[in-house]
Backbone and ligand atoms as CSV (ligand in chain L), in Angstrom:
chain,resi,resn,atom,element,x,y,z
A,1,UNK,N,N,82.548,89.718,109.268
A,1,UNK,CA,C,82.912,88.554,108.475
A,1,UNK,C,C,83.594,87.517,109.382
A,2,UNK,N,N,83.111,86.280,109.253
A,2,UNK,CA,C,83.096,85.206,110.478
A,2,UNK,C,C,84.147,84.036,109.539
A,3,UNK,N,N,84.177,84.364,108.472
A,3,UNK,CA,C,84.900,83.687,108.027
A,3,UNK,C,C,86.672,83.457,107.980
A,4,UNK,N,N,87.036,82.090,108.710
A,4,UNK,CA,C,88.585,82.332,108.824
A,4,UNK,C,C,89.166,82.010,107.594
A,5,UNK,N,N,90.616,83.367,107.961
A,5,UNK,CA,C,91.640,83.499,106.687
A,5,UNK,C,C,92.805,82.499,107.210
A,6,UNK,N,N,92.980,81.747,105.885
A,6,UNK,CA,C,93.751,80.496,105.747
A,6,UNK,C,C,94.822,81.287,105.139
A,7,UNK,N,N,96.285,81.318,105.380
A,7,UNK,CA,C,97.544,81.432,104.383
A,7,UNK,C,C,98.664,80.119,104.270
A,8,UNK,N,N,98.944,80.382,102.498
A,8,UNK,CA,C,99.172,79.220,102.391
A,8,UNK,C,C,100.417,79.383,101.473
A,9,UNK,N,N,101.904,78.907,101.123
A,9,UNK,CA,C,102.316,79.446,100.243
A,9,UNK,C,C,103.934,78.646,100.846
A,10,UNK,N,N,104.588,78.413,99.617
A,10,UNK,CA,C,105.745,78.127,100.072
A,10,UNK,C,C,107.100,77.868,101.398
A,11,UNK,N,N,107.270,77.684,101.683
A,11,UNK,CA,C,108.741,77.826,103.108
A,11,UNK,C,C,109.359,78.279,102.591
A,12,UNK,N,N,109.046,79.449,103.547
A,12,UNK,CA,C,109.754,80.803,103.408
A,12,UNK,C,C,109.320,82.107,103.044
A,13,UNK,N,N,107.774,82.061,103.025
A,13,UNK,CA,C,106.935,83.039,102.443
A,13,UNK,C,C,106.604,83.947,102.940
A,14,UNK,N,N,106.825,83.522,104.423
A,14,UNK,CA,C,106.248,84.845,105.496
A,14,UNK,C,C,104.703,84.542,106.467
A,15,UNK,N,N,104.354,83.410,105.877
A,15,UNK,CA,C,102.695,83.110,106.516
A,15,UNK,C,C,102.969,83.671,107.641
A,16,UNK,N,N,103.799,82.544,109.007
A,16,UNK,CA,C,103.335,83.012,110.240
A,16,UNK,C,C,103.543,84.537,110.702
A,17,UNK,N,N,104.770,85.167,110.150
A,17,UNK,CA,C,104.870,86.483,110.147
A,17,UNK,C,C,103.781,87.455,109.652
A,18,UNK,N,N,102.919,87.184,108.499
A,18,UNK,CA,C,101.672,87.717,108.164
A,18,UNK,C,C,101.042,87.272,108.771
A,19,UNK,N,N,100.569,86.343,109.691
A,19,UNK,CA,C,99.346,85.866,109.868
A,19,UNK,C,C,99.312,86.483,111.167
A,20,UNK,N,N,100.555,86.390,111.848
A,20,UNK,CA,C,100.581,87.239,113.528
A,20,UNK,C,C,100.037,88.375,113.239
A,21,UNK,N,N,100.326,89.357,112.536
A,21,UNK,CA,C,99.836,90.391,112.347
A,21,UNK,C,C,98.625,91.097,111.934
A,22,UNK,N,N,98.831,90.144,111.131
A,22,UNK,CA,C,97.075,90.139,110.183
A,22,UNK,C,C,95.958,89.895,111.139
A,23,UNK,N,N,96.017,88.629,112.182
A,23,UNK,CA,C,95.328,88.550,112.712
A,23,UNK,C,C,94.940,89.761,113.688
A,24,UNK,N,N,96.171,90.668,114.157
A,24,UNK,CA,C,95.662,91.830,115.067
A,24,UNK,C,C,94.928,93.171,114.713
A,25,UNK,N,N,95.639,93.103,113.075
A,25,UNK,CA,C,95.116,93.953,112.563
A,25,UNK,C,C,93.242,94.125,112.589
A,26,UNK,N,N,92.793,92.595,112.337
A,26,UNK,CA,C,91.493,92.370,111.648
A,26,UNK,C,C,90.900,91.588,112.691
A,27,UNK,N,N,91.682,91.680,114.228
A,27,UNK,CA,C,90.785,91.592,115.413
A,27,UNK,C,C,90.276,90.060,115.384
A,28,UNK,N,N,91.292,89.019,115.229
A,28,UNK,CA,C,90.961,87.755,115.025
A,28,UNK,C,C,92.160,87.314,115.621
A,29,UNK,N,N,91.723,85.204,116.227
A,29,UNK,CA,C,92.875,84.977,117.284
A,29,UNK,C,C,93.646,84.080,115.582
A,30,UNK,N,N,94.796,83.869,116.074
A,30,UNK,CA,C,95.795,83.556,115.211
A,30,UNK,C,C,96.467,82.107,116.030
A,31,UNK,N,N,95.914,81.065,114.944
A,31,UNK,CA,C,96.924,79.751,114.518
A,31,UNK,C,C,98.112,79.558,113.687
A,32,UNK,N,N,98.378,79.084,113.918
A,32,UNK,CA,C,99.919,78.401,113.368
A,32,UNK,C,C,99.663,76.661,112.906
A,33,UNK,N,N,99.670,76.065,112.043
A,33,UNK,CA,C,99.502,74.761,112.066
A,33,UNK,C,C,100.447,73.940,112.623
A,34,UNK,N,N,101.764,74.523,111.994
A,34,UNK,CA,C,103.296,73.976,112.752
A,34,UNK,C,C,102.846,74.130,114.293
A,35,UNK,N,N,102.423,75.219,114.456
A,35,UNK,CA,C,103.145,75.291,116.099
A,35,UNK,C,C,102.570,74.672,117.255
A,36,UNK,N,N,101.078,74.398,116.274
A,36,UNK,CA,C,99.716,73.377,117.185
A,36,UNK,C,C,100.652,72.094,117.130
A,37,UNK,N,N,101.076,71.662,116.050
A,37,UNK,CA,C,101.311,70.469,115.831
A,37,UNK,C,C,102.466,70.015,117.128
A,38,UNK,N,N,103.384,71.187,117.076
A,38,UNK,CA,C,104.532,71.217,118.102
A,38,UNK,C,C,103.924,70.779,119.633
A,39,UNK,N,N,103.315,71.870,119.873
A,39,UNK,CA,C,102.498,72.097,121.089
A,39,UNK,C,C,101.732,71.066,121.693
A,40,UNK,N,N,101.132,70.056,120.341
A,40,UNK,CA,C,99.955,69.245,120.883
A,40,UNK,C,C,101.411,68.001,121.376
A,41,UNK,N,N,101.859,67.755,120.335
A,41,UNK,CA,C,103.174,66.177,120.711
A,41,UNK,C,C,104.101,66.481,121.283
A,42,UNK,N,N,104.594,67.726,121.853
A,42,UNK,CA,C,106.103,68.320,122.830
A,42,UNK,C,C,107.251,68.148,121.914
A,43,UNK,N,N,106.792,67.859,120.697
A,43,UNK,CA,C,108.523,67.942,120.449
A,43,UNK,C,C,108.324,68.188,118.901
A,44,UNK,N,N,109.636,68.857,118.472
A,44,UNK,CA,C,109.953,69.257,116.898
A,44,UNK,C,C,109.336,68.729,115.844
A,45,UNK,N,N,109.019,69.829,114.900
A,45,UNK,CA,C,108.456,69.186,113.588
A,45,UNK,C,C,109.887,68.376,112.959
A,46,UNK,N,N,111.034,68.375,113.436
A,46,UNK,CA,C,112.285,67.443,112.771
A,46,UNK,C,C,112.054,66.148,113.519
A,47,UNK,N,N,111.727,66.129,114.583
A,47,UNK,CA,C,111.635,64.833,115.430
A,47,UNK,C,C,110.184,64.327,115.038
A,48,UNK,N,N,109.178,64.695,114.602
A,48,UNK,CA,C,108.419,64.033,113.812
A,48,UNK,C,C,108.524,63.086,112.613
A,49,UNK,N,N,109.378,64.164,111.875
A,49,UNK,CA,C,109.678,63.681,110.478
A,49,UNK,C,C,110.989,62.696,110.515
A,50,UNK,N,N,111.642,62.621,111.428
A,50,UNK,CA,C,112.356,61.630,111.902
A,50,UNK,C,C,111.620,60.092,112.063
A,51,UNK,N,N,111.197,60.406,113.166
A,51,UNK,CA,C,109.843,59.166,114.153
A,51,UNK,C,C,109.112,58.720,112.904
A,52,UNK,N,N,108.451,59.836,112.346
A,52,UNK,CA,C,107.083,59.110,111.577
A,52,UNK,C,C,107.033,59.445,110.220
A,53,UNK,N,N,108.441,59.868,109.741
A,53,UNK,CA,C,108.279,59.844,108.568
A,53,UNK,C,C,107.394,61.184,107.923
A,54,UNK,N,N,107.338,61.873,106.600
A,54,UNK,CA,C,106.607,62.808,106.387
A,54,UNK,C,C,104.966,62.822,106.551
A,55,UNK,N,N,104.646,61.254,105.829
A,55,UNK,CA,C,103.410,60.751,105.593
A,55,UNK,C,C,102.774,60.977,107.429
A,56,UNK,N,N,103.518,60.521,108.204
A,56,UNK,CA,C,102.979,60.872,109.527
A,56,UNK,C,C,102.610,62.591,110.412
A,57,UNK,N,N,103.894,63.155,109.507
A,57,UNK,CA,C,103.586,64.576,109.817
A,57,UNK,C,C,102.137,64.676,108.867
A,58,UNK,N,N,102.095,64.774,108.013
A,58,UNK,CA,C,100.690,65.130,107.010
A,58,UNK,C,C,99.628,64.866,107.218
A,59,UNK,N,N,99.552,63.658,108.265
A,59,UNK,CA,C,98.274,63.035,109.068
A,59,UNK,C,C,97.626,64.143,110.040
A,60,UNK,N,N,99.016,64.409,111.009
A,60,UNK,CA,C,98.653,65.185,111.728
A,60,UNK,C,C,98.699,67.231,111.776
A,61,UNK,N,N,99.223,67.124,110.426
A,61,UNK,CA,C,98.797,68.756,110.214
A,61,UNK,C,C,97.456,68.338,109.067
A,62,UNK,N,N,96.754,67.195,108.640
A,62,UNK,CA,C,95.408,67.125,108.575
A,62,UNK,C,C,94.585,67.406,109.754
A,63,UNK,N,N,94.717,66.524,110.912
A,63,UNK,CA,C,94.006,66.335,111.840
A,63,UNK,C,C,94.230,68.173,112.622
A,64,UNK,N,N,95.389,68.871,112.704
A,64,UNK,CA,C,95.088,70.103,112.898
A,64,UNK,C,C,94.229,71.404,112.210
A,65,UNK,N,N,94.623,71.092,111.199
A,65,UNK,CA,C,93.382,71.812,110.151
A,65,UNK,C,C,92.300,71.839,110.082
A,66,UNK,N,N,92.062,70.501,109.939
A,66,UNK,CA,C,90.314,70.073,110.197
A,66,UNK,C,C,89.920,70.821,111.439
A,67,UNK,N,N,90.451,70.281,112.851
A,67,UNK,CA,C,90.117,71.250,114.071
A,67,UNK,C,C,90.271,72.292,113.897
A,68,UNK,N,N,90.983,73.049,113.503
A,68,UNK,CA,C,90.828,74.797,113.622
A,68,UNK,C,C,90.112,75.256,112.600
A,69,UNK,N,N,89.863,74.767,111.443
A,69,UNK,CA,C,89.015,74.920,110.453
A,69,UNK,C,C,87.553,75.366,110.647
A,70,UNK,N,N,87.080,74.230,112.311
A,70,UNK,CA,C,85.848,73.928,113.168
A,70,UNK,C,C,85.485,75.352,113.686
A,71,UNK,N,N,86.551,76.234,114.552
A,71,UNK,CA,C,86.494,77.398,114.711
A,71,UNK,C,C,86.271,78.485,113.825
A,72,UNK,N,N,85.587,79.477,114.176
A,72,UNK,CA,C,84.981,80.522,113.230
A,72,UNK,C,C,86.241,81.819,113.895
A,73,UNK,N,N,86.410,82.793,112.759
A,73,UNK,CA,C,86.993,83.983,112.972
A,73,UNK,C,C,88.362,83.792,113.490
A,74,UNK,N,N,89.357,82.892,112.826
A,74,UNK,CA,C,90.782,82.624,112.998
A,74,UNK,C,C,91.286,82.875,111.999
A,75,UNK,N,N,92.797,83.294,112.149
A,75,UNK,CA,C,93.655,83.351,110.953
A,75,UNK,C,C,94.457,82.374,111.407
A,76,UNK,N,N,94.777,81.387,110.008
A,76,UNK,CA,C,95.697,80.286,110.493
A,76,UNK,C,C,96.659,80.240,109.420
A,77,UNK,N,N,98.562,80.188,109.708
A,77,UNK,CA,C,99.241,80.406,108.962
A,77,UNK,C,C,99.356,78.553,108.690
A,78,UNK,N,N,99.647,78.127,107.396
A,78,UNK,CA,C,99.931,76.751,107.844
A,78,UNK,C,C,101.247,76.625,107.117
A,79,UNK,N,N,101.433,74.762,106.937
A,79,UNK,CA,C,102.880,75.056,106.856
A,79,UNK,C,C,103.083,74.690,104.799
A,80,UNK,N,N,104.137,74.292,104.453
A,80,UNK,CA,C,104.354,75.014,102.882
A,80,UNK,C,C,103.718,73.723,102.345
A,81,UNK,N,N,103.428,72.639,103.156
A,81,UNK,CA,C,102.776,71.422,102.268
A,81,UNK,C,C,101.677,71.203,102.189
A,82,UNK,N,N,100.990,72.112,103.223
A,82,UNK,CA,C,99.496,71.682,103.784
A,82,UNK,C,C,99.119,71.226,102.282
A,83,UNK,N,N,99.002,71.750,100.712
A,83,UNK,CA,C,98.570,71.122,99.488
A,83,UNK,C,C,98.581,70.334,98.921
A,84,UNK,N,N,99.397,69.182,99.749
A,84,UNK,CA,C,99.761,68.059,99.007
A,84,UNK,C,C,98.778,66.837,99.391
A,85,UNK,N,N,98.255,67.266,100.537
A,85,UNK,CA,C,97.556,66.128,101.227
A,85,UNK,C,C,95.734,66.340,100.482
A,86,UNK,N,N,95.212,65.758,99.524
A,86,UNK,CA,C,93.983,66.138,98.688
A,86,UNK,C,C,92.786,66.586,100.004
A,87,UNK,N,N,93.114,65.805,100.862
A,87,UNK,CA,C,91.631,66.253,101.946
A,87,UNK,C,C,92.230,67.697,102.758
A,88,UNK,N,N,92.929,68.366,102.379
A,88,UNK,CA,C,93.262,69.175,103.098
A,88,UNK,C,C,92.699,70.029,102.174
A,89,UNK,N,N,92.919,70.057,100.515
A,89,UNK,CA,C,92.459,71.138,99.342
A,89,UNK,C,C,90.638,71.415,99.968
A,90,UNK,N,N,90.054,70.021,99.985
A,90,UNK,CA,C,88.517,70.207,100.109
A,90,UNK,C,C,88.137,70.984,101.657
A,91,UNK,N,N,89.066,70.901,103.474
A,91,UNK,CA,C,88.997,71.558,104.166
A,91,UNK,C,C,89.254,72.847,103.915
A,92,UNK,N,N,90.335,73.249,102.797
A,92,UNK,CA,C,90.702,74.862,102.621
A,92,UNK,C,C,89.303,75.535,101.977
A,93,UNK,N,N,88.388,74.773,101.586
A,93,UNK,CA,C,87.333,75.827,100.587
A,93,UNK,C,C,85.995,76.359,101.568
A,94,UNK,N,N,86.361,76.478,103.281
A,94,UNK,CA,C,85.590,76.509,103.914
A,94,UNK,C,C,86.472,77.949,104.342
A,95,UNK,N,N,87.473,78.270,104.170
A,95,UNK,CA,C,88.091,79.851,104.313
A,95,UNK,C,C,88.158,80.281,103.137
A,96,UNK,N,N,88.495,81.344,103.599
A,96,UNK,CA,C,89.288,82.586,102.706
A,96,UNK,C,C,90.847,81.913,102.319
A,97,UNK,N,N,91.386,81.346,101.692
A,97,UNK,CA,C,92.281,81.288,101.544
A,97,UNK,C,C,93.342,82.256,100.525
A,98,UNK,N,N,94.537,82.823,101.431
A,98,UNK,CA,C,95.384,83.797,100.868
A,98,UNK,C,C,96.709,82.750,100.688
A,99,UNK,N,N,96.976,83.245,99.192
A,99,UNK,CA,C,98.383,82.148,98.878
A,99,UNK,C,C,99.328,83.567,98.465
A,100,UNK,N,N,100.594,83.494,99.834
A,100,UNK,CA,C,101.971,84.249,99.589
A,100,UNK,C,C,102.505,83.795,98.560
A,101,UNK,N,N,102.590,84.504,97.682
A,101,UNK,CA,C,104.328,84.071,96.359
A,101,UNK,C,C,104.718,84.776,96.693
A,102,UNK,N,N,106.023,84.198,96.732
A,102,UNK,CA,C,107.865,84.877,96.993
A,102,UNK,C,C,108.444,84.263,95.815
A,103,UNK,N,N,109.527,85.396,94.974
A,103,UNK,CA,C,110.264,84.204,94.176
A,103,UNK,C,C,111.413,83.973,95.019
A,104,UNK,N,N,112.208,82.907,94.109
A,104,UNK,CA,C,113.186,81.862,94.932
A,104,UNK,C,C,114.197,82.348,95.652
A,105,UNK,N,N,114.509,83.506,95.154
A,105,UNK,CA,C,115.785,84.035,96.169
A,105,UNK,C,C,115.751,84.416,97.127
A,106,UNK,N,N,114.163,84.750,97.177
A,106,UNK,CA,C,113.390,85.342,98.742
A,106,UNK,C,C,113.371,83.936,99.448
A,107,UNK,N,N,112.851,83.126,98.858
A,107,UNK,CA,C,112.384,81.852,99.763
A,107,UNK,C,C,113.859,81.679,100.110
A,108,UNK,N,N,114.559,81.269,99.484
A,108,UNK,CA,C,115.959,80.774,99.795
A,108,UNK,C,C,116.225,81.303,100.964
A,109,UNK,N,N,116.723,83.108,100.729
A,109,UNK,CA,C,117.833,83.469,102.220
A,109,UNK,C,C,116.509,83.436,103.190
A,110,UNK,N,N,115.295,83.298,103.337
A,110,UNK,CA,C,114.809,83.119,104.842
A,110,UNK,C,C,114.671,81.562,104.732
A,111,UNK,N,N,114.700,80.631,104.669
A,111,UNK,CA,C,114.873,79.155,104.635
A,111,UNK,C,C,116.668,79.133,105.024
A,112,UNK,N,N,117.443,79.454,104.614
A,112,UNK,CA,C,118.532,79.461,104.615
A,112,UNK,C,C,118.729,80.086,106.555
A,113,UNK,N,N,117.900,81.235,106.745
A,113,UNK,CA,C,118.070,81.496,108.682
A,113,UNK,C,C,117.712,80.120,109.399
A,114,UNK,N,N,116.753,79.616,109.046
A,114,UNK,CA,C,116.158,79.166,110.015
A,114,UNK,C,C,116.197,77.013,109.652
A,115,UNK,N,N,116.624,76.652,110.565
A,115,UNK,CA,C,116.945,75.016,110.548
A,115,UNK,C,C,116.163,73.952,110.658
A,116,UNK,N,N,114.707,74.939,111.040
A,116,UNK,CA,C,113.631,73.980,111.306
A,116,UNK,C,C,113.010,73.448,110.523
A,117,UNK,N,N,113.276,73.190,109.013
A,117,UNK,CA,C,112.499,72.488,108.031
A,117,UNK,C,C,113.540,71.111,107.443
A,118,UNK,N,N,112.958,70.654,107.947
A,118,UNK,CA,C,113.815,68.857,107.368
A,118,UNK,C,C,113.693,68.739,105.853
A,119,UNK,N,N,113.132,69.488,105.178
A,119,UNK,CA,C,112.849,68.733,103.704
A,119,UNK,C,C,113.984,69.759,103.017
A,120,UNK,N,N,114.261,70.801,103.329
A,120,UNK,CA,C,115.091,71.409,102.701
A,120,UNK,C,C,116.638,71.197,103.783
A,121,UNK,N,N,116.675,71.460,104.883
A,121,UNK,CA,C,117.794,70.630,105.777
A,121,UNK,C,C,119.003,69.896,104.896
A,122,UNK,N,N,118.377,68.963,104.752
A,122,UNK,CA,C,118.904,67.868,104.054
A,122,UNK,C,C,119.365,67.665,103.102
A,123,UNK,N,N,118.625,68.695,102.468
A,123,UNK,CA,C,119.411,68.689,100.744
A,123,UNK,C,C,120.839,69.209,101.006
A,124,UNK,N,N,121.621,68.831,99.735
A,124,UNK,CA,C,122.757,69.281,99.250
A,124,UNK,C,C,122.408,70.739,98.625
A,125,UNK,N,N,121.825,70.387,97.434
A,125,UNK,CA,C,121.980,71.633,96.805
A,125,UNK,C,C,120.133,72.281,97.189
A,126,UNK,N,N,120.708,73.261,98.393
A,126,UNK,CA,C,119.058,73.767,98.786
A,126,UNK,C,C,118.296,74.466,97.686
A,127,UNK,N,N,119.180,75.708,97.003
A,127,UNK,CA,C,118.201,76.607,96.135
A,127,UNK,C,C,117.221,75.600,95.150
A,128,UNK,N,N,117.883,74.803,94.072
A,128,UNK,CA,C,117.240,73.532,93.558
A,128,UNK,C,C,116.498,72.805,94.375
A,129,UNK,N,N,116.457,72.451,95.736
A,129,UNK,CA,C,115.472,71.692,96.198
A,129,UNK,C,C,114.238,72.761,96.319
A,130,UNK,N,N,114.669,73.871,96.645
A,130,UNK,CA,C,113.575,74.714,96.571
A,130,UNK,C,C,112.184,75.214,95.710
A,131,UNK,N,N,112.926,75.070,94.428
A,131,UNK,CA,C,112.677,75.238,93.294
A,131,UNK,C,C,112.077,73.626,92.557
A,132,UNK,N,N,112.514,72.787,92.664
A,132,UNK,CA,C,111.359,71.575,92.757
A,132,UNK,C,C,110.083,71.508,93.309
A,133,UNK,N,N,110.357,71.680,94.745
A,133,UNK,CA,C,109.348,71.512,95.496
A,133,UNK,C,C,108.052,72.834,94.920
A,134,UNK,N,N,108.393,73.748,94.724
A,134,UNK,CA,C,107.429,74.430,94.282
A,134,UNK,C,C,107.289,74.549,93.240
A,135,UNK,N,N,108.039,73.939,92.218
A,135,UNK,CA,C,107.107,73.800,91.027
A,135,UNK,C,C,105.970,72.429,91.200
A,136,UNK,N,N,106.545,71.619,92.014
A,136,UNK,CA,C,105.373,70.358,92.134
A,136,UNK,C,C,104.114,70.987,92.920
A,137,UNK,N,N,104.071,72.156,93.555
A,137,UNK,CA,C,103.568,72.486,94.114
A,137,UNK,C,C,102.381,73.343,93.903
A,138,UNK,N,N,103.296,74.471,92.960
A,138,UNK,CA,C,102.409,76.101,92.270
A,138,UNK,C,C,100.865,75.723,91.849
A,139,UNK,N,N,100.823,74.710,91.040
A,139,UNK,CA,C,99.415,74.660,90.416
A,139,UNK,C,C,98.183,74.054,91.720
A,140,UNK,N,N,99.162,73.623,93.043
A,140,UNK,CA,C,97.749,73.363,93.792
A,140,UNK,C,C,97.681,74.554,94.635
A,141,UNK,N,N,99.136,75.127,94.760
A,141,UNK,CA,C,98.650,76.514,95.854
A,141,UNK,C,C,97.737,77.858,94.846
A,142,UNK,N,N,97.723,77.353,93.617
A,142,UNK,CA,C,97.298,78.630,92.838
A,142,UNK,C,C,95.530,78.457,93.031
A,143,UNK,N,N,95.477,76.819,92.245
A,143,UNK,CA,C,93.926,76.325,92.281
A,143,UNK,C,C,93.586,76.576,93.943
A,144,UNK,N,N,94.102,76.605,95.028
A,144,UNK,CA,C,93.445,76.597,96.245
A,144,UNK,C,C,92.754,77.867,96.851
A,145,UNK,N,N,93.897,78.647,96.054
A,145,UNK,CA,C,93.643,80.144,96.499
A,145,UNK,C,C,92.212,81.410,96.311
A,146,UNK,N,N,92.076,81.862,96.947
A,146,UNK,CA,C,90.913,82.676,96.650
A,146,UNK,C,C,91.822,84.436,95.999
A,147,UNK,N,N,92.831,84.603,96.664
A,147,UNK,CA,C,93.159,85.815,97.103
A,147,UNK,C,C,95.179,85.258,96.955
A,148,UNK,N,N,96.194,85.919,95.753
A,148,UNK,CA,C,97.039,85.748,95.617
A,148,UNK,C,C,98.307,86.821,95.633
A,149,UNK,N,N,99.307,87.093,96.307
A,149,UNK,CA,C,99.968,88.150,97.234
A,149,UNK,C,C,101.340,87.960,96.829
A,150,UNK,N,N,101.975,89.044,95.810
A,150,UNK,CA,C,103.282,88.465,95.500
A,150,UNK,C,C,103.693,89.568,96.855
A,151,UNK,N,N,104.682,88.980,97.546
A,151,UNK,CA,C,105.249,89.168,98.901
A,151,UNK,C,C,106.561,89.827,98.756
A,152,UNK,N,N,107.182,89.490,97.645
A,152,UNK,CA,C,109.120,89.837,97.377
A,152,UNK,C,C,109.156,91.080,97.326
A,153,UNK,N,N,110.240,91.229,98.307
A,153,UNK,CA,C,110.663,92.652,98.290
A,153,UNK,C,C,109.391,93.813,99.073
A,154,UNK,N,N,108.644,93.141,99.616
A,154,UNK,CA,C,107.962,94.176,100.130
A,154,UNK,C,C,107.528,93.885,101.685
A,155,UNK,N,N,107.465,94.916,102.228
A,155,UNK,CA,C,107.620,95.327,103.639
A,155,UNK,C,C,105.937,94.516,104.190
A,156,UNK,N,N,106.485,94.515,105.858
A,156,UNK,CA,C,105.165,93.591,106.235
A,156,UNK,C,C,103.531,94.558,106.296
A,157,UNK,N,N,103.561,95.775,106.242
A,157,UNK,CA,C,102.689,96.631,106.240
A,157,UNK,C,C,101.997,96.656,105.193
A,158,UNK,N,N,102.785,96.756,104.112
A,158,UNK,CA,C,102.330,97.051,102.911
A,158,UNK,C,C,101.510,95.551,102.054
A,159,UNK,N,N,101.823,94.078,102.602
A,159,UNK,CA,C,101.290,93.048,102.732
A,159,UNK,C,C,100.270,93.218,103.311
A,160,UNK,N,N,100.167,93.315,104.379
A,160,UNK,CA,C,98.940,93.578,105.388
A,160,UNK,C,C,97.721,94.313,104.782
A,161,UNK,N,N,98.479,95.416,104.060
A,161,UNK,CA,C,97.535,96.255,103.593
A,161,UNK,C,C,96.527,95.933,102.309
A,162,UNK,N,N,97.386,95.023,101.763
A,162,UNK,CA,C,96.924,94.899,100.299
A,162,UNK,C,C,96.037,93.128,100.567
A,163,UNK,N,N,96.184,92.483,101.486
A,163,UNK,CA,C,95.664,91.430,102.166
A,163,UNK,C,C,94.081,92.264,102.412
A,164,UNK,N,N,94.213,93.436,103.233
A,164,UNK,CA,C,93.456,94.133,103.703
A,164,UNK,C,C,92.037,94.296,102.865
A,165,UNK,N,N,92.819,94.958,101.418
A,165,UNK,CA,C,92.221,95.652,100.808
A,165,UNK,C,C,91.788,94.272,99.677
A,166,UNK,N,N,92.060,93.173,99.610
A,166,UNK,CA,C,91.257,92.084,99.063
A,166,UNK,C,C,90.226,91.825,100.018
A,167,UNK,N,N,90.572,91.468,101.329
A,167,UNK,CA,C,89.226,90.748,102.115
A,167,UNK,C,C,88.206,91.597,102.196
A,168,UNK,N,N,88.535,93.025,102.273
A,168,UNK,CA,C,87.285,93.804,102.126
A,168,UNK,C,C,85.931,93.624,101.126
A,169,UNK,N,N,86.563,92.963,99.876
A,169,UNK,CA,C,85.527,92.215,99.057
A,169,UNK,C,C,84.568,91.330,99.298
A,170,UNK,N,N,85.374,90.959,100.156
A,170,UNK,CA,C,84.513,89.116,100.745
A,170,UNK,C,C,83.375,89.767,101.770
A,171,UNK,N,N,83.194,90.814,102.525
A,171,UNK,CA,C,82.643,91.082,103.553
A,171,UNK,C,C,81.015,91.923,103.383
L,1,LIG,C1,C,106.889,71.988,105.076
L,1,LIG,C2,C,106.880,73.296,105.522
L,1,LIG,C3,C,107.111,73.653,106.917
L,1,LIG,C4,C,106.696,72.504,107.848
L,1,LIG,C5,C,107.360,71.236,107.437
L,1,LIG,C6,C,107.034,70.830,105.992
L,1,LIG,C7,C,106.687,71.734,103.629
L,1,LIG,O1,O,106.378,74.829,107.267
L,1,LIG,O2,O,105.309,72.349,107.835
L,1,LIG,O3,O,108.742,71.389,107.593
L,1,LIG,O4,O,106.420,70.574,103.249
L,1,LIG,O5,O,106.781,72.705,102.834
L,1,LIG,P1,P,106.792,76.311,106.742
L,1,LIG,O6,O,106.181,76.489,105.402
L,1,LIG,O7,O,106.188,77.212,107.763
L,1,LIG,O8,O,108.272,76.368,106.721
């Protein structure tokens, strides 16, 4: 099966952590959309969204998608908005797309480690920003999805496995 697995799902869900893995498991090279994006301009997805504003980040995690999209037999984790941008919904229907749910308390304390997301950063009250953003969100990561993975509370193996045991359908 030549077809690449797309994951897609909130900040804080676990993509790139599933997707590193997933990809070794199922013998496929593994993208990151964030980290192309990093990689291709040298500097932070905060110093983007600084410089160019969100609308400018969204351009260019389009323009990354589309390219890795081009490639056959990748797993690509992307980042929690890739759904907002409509030409990105019509590039996702060329994978497998797997959408992580976490509920909020999960998303929270791993959003809460890590400093690298400006949209939650910023807020005052994070858990509520959290909880906005994915309710504006749920009905396009649900419609996008092929394959849907509640993630909370469960270990990265046992994800893997049950990821596993959906794509086996597709093949
Ligand atoms: C964003 C999620 C982030 C990153 C950027 C915007 C979002 O990726 O792309 O900060 O709009 O949800 P993660 O989902 O990997 O945190």
């Amino acid at each position: 099966m030549n077809k690449n697995i797309v994951l897609i799902g909130p900040m804080g869900s676990g993509k790139t952590s599933v997707g590193r893995r997933l990809s070794c498991v199922l013998n496929k090279d593994f993208f990151d959309t964030d980290f192309e994006i990093v990689s291709k301009t040298g500097v932070s997805i905060e110093h983007i969204f600084d410089i160019e504003g969100e609308e400018g980040f969204r351009a260019r995690e389009t323009k990354v998608l589309s390219e890795l999209s081009q490639i056959p037999n990748l797993v690509i984790a992307t980042g929690g908005g890739i759904v907002v941008t409509p030409k990105n919904l019509e590039i996702l229907q060329q994978s497998i797309v797997v959408y992580l749910h976490a509920d909020i308390d999960t998303l929270l304390s791993r959003c809460l480690k890590s400093k690298a997301r400006p949209l939650i950063n910023e807020a005052e009250d994070k858990k509520q920003t959290i909880i906005d953003i994915f309710e504006k969100r749920r009905s396009l990561y649900e419609k996008s999805a092929d394959i849907m993975i509640d993630v909370s509370g469960k270990r990265l193996y046992s994800i893997i496995n049950e990821i596993k045991e959906h794509i086996e359908k597709y093949t």
